[in-house]
C-alpha positions as CSV (number, residue, x, y, z in Angstrom):
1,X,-4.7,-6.1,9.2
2,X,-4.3,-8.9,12.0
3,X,-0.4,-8.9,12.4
4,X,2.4,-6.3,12.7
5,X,4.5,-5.1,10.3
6,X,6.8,-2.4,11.0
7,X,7.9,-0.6,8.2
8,X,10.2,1.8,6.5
9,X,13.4,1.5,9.2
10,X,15.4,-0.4,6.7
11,X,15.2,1.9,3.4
12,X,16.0,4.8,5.9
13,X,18.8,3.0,7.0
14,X,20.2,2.3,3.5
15,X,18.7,5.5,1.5
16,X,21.5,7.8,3.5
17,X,24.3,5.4,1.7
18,X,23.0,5.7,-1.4
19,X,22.0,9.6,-1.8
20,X,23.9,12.5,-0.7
21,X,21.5,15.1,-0.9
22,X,19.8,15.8,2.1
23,X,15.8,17.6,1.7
24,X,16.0,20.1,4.4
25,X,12.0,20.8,4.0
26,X,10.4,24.1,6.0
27,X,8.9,22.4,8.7
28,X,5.1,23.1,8.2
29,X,5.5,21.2,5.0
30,X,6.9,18.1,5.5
31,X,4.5,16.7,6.9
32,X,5.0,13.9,10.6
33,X,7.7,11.8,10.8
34,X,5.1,9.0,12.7
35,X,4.3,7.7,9.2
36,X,7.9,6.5,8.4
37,X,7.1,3.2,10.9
38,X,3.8,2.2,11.2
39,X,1.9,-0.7,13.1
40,X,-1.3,-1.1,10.7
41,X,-3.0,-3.6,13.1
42,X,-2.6,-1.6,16.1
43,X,-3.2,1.6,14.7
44,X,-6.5,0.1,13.6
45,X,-7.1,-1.1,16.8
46,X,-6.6,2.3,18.5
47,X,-8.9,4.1,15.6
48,X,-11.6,1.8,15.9
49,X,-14.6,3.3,18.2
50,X,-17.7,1.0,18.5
51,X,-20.7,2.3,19.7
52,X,-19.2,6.3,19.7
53,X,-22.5,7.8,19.3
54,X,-24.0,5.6,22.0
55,X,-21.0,6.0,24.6
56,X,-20.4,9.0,27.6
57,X,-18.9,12.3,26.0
58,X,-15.7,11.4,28.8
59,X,-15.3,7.6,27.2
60,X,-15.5,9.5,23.7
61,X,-13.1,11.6,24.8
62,X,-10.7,8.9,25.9
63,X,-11.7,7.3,22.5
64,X,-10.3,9.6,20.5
65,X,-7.1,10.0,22.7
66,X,-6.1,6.6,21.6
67,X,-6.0,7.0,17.7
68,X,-2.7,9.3,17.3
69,X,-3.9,10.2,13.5
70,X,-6.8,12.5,15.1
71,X,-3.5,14.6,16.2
72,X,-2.4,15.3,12.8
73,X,-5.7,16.7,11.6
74,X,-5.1,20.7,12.0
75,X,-1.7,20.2,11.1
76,X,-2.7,18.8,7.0
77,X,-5.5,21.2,7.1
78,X,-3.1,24.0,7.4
79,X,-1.1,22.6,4.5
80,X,-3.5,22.7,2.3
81,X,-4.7,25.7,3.2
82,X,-1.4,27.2,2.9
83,X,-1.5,26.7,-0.6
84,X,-3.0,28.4,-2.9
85,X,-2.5,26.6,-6.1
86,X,1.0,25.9,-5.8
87,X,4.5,26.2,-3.5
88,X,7.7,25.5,-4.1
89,X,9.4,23.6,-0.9
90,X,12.7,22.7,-1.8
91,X,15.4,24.0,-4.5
92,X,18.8,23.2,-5.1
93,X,21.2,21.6,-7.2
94,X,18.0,22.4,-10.3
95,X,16.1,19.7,-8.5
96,X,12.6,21.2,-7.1
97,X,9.9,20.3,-5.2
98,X,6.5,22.0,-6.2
99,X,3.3,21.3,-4.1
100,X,0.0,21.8,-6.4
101,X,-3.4,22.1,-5.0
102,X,-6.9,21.3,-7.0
103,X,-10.3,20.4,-6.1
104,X,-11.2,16.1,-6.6
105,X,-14.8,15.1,-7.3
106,X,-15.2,11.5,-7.7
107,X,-18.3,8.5,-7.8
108,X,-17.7,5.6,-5.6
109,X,-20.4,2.8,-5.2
110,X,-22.8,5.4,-6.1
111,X,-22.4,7.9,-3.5
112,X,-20.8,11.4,-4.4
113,X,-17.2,12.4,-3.2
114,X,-15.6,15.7,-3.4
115,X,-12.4,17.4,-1.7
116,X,-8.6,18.5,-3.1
117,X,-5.3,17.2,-3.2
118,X,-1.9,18.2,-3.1
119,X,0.5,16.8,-5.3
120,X,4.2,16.6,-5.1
121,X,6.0,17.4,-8.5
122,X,9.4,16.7,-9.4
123,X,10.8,19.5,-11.2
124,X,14.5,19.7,-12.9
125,X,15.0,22.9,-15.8
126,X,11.4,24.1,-15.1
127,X,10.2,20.4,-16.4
128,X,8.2,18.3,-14.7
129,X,9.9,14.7,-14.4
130,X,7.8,13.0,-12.2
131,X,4.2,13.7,-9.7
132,X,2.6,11.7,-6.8
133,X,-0.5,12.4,-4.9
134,X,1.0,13.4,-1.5
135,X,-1.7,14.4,0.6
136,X,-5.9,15.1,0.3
137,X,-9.1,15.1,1.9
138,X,-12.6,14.8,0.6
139,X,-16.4,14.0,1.8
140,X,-19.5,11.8,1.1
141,X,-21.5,14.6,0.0
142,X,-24.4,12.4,-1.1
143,X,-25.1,11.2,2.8
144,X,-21.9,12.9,4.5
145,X,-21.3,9.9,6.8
146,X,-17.8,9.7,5.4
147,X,-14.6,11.3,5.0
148,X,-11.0,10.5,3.6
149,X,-7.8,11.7,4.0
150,X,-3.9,11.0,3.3
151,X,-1.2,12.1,5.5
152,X,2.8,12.2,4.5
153,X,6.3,12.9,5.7
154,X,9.3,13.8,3.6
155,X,12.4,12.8,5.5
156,X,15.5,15.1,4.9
157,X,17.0,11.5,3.2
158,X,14.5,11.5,0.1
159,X,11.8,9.1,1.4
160,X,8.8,10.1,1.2
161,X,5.9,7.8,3.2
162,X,2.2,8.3,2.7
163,X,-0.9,7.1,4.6
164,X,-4.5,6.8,3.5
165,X,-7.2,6.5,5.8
166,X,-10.8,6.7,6.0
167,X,-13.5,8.1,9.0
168,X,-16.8,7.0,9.8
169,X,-19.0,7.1,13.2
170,X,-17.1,3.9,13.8
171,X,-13.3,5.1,13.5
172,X,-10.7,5.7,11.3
173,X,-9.4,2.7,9.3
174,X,-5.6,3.2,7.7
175,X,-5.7,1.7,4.6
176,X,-3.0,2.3,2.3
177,X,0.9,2.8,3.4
178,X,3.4,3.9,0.7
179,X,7.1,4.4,0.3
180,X,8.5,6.1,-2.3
181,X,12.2,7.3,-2.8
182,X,13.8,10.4,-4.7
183,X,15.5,8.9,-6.9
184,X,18.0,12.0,-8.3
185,X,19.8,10.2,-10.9
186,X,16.4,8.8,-12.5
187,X,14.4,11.7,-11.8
188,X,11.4,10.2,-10.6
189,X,9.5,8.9,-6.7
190,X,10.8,5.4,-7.0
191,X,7.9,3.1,-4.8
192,X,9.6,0.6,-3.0
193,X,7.2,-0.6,-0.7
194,X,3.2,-0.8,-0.3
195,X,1.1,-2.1,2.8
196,X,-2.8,-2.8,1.6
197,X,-4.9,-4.9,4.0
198,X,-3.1,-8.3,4.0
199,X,-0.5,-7.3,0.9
200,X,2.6,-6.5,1.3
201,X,4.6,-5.4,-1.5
202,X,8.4,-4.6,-1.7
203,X,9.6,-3.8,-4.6
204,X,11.1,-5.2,-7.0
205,X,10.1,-9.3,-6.4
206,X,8.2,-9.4,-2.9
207,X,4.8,-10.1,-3.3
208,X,3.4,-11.3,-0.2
209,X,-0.4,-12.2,1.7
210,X,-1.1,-13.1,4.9
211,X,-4.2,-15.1,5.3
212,X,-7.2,-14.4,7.3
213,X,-7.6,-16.3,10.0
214,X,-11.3,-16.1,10.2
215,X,-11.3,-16.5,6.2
216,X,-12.2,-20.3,6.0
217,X,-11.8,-21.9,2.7
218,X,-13.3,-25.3,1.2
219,X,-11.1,-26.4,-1.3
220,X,-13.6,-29.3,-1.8
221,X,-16.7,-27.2,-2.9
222,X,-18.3,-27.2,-6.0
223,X,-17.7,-23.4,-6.3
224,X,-14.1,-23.9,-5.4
225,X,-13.7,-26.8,-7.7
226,X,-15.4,-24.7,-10.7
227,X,-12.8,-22.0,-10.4
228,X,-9.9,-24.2,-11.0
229,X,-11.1,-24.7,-14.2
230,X,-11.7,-21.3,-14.9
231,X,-10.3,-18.4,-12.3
232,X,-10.7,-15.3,-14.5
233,X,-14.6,-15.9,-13.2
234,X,-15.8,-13.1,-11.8
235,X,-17.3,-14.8,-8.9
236,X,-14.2,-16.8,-8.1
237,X,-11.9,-15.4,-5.2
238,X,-8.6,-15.4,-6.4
239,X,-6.9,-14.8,-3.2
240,X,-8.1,-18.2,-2.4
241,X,-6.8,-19.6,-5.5
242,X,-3.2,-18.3,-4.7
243,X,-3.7,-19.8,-1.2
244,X,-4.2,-22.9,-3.0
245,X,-1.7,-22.6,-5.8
246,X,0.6,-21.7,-3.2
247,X,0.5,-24.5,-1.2
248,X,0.6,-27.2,-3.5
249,X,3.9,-25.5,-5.2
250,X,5.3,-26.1,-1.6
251,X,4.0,-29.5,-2.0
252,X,6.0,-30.3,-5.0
253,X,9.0,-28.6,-4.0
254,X,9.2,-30.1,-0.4
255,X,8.9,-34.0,-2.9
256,X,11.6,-32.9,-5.2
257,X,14.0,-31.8,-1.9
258,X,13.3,-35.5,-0.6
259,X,14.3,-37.0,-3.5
260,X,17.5,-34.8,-4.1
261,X,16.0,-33.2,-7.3
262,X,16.2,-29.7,-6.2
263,X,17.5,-27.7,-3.6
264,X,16.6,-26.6,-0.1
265,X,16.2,-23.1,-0.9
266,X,14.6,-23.5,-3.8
267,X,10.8,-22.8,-3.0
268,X,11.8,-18.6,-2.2
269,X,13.9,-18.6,-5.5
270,X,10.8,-19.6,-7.5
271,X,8.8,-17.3,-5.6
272,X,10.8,-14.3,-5.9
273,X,11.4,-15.0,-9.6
274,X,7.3,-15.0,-9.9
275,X,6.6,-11.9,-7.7
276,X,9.6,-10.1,-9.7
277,X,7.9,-11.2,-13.3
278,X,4.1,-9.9,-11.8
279,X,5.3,-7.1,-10.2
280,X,6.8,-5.1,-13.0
281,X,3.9,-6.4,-15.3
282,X,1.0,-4.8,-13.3
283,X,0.7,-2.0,-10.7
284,X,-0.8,-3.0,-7.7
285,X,-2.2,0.9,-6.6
286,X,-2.8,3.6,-9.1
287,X,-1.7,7.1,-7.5
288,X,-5.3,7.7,-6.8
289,X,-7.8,8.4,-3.9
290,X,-9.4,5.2,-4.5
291,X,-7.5,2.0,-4.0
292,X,-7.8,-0.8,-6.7
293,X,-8.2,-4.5,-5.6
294,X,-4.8,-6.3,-7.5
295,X,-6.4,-8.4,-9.5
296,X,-3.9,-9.1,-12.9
297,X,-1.6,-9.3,-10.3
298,X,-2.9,-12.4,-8.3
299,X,-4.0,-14.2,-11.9
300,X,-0.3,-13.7,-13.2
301,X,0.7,-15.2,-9.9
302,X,-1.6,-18.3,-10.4
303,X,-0.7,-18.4,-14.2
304,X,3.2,-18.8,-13.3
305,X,2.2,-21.0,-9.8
306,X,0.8,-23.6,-12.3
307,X,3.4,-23.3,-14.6
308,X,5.9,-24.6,-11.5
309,X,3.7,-27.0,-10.5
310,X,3.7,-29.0,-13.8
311,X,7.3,-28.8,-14.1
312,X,7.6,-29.9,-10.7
313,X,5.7,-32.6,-11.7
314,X,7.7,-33.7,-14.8
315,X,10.8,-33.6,-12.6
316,X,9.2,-35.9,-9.8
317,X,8.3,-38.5,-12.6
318,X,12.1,-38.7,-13.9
């Protein structure tokens, strides 16, 4: 999370052309409009707090004043505890909105977790068409040095954003951002856009990484060299593999454009065609507490990367 990346101002900007009906949500249930635009890396930056336990109670103080997500705290907590086991919050036109509350227990590198979640149903003729987890909270009860929550708004226009986060003694790290639509025709929380570390997704054909700086790679290793031949290792890193992939696709195109074989614009057609065929194969989140590392994502990327690369190659040798 090095860079910025503003999101969710154009979606808003396009879902009120698109969808008439406005969700006029009761205020103390639709959550805080801050999560509809979010700077990842600075709002890490503000969250971190090294040496907290170690510093003055007035530099703690001045700590915690930075990270604005400390201020949305009471205001969740009240949600969930303003529901029981479920609420409706919006009806009209047969469309509802149902919050459900239960209790999450879950193993995660062998430490105990347990909390509750609320999740968001989409309800048309008393049926449920569609669910996402909206918002939870839950605790390392094996060691209680940790705890987890997600955050949402509901804007009037149907979008719905979510953010993830989780809280130690060194501060709170966002980790996943979500967009999701109502779609009213299809009955279902269309996603259209994920932020997860260095991924950015937009559905339905952006599938994008930005490299760590710090994250040095030696394409020239033994290791490295090994996992060409075989990336499905489990030891092999196939983010660098992409990286790699990646690069020498732009390679072959940048050739073929020299030698008139193929367009100028060709290398983002490719892509987008690639991200659009990986994308609707495999999901990159589950609607889960936990967050999944993409892996069938990044090997169908390679798979079809390779694919280019050798036809790339056939054309360059006409």
């Amino acid at each position: 999370m090095r860079h910025l990346f503003y999101i969710g101002i154009i979606f808003s900007f396009f879902s009120t052309c698109c969808y008439s009906q406005q969700f006029n949500i009761e205020k103390k249930y639709r959550g805080n409009s801050f999560l509809n635009k979010v700077d990842m890396q600075k709002l890490e930056k503000d969250c971190s707090r090294e040496d907290y336990i170690n510093s003055d109670y007035s530099i703690q103080v001045e700590m915690d004043k930075r990270c604005p997500l400390y201020k949305f705290g009471n205001y969740f907590d009240h949600v969930l505890d303003s529901v029981d086991k479920s609420k409706v919050i919006y009806q009209k036109n047969g469309l509802t909105l149902k919050l459900s509350k239960e209790g999450v227990s879950f193993v995660e590198g062998g430490d105990d977790y347990s909390g509750a979640k609320l999740t968001l149903s989409l309800i048309q003729n008393n049926e449920i068409k569609d669910k996402i987890t909206l918002a939870n909270t839950f605790t390392n009860i094996t060691n209680f040095l940790a705890v987890g929550y997600q955050y949402y708004y509901i804007a009037p226009s149907g979008d719905i954003y979510t953010l993830s986060l989780f809280e130690m003694d060194n501060g709170v790290g966002p980790q996943t951002w979500k967009h999701y639509k109502i779609d009213e025709k299809k009955l279902k929380f269309d996603l259209l856009q994920i932020y997860y570390g260095s991924y950015q997704i937009t559905y339905p054909d952006d599938f994008s990484v930005v490299p760590n700086p710090d994250d040095i790679i030696d394409y020239n290793s033994s290791e490295f060299l090994e996992c060409l031949n075989d990336e499905t290792d489990e030891k092999c890193n196939t983010e660098h593999l992409y990286f790699y992939y990646l690069e020498l696709l732009k390679q072959k195109t940048t050739l073929l454009v020299k030698k008139k074989n193929a367009p100028k614009d060709n290398l983002p057609l490719i892509k987008k065609k690639i991200d659009k065929l990986c994308l609707s194969k495999y999901s990159i989140l589950y609607d889960d507490i936990n967050s999944y590392y993409p892996t069938e994502v990044f090997l169908c990327e390679i798979k079809e990367l390779k694919q280019e690369i050798k036809q790339a190659e056939i054309n360059l040798a006409k």
